[in-house]
C-alpha positions in Angstrom: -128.5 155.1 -165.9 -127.6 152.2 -163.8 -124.6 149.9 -163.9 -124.8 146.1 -164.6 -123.8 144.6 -162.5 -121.1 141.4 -162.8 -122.7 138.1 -163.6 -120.6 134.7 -162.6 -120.6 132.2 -165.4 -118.0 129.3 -166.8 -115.5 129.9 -168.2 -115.7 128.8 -172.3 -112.6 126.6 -171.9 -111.8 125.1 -168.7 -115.3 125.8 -167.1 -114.0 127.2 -164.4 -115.8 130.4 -162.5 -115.5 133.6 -164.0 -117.0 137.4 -163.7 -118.6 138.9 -166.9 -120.5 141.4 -167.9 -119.1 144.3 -164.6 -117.9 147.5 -165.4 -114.9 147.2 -167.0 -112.1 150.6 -168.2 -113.1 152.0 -171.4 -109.2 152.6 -172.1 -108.9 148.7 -171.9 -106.6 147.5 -174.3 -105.9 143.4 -173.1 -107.7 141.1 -170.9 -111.2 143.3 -171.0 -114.8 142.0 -169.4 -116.4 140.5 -171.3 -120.3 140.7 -172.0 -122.7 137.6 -171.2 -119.7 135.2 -171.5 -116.4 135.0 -171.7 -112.7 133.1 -170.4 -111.9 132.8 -166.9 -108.5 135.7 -166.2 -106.2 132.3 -166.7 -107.7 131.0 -170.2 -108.1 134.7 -171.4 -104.3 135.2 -170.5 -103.2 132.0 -172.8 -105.4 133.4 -175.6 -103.6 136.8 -175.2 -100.7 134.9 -175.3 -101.4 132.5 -178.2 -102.5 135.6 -180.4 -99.5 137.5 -179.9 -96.5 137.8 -182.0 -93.4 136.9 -181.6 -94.1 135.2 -178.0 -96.5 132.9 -179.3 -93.8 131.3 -181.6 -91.5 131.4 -178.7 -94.4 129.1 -176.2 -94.4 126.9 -179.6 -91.0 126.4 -179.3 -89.8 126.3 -175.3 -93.4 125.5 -174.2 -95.7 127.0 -171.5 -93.3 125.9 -169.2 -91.3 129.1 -169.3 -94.2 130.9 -168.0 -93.7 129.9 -164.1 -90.2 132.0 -164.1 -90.8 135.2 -161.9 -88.8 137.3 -164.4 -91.3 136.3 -167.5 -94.3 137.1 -165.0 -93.3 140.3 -164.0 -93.1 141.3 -167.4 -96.0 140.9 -168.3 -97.3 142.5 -165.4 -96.1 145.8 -167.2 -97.4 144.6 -170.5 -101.0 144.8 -168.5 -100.0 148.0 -167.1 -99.6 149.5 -170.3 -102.2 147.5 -172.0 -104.9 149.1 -169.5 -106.2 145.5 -168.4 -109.4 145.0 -166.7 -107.4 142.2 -165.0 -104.8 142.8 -162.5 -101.4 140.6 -162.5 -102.4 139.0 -159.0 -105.5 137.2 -160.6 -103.4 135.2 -162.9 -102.7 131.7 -162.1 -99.8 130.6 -164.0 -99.5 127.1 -162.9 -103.4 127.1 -163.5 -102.3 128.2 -167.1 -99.3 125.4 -167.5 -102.3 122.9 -166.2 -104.8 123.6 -168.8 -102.4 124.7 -171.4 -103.6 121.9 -173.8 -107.5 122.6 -173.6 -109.1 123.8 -176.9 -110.0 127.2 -177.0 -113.5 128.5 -178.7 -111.7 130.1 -181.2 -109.1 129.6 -183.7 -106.0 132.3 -183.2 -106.3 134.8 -185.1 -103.7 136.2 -188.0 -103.2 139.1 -188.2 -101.0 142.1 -189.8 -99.1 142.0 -185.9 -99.9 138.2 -185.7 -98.3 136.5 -189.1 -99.0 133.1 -186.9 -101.6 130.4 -187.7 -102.3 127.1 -185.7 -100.5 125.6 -188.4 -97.4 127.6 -188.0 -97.0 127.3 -184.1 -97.9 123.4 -184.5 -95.0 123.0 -187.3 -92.8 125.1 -184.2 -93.8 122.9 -182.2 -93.6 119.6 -183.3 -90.0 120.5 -184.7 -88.9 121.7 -180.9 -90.3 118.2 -179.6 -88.6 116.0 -182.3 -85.6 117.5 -182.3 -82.9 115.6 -180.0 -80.4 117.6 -181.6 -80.7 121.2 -179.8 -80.9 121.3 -176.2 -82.7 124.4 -174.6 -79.9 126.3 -174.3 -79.2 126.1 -178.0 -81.9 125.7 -179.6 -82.4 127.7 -183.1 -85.5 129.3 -184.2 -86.9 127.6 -187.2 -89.9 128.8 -189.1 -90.2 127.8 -192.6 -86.9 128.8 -194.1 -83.1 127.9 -194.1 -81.2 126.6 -190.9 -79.4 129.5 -189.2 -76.5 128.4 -187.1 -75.4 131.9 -185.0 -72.9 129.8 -182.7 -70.0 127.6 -183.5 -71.4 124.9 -180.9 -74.2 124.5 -182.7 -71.9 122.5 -185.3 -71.0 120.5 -183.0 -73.7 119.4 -182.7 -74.5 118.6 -186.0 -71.1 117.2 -186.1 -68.5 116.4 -183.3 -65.5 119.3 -183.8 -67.2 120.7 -187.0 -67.6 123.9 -185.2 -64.3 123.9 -184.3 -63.2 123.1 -187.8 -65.2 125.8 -188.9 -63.6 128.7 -187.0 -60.3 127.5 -188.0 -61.3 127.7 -191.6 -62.8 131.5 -190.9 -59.2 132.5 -189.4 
């Protein structure tokens, strides 16, 4: 039986070179070969990313710009490592990814019992984080669909100049 052997085609999204159809690890869990076609190591990472729950909603929210931090790379280093990628961390280009970040993707994400995220959902995330003036990055609260949760008395005051204040004096 002979091996195939890898086959060099462009990438679905950005059209950029990529390696397909070589042997990949049969315990492959993330970021596996593909066959015939396929996303280049950077767009395959993003659609990992985009299909994954919670961090999806949190890219929605703080965008892709979060992913350049050495601290955020190196952990999902280990998520490859324990995800048995065909990939290794050293082929990822995160700027690369930050770049291209708004190209469409062949596919729609995909919901899931460990994904409760559609489009729809991370677009709603998103559009909220961009319009809203009020919560700076620091502060910002997580809104899905649901009630406002405040879980810090500054964030009354910025709904309101000393409300927060006034509110932990009313507590006491």
């Amino acid at each position: 039986m002979t091996e195939k052997s890898a086959e060099i085609v462009p990438c679905l999204r950005c059209g950029t070179r990529c390696k397909v159809a070589g042997p990949g690890r049969a315990d492959a869990q993330m970021l596996k070969l593909s066959q015939g076609k396929g996303l280049c190591i950077n767009c395959a990472t993003h659609d990992w990313l985009r299909n994954t729950y919670p961090v999806n909603m949190m890219l929605a929210e703080k965008g892709p710009g979060m992913l350049v931090h050495p601290h955020i790379r190196d952990q999902f280093a280990d998520i490859m490592r324990v995800g048995c990628a065909d990939a290794h961390p050293d082929e990822i280009n995160w700027n690369l990814i930050n770049e291209n970040w708004d190209l469409p993707f062949p596919t729609k994400i995909k919901r899931s019992g460990t994904n409760p995220c559609s489009q729809a959902d991370l677009n709603e995330i998103e559009e909220f984080a961009r319009k809203s003036p009020l919560f700076p990055d620091d502060v910002k609260m997580r809104i899905v669909k649901g009630p406002l949760v405040i879980t810090r008395f500054a964030e009354l005051d910025l709904l309101e100049p000393g409300l927060g204040q006034k509110m932990r004096e009313l507590l006491k």
